[in-house]
N, C-alpha and C positions, 0 to 999 in steps of 0.2 A: 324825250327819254333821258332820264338821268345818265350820267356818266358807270361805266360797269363796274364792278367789285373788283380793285387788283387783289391777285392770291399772290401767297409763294410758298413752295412747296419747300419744309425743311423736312431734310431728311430724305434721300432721294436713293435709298435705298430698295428691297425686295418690295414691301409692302405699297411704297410710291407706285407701284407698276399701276395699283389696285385702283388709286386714286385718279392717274394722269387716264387709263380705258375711262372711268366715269366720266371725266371732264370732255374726254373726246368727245363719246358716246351725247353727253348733252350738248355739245357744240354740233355734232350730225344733228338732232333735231331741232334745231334753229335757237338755242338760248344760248343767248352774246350776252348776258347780262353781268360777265365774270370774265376776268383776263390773266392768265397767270404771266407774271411779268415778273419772277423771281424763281430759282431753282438754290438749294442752299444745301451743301454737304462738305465734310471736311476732308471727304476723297473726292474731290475735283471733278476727275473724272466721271463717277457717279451722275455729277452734278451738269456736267455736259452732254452727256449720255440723255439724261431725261428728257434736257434744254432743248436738243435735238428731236428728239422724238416729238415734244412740243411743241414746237416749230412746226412740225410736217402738217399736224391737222389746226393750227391755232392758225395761225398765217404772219405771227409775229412770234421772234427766241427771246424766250426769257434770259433777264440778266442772269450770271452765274458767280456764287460767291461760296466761299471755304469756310465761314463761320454764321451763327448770328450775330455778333457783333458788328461784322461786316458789314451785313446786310443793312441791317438797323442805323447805321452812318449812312 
């Protein structure tokens, strides 16, 4: 099996809520083929918050970063 797709979520605002249930939602029926290993917002918090949430059903916290510049280094 190939190596999974990392994501990163920019933007980890209202609409992210919408995205991170999907990702769950396909991680309960068995598709590991994706790892979100990045959370990126310029209110921090936001960006921990999701990182978190993340965590709980992923089994691994996405890094957290305050800009895409950031990220992108």
């Amino acid at each position: 099996m190939a190596a999974p797709v990392r994501l990163a979520l920019v933007g980890c605002g209202g609409i992210s809520g919408a995205h991170t249930a999907g990702y769950k939602d396909l991680i309960a029926r068995g598709c590991r083929e994706f790892e979100v290993t990045a959370c990126c917002d310029v209110l921090i918090d936001c960006a921990e918050r999701r990182a978190d949430e993340i965590a709980a059903f992923q089994g691994a916290r996405p890094r957290v970063f305050g800009s895409v510049d950031e990220l992108l280094r």
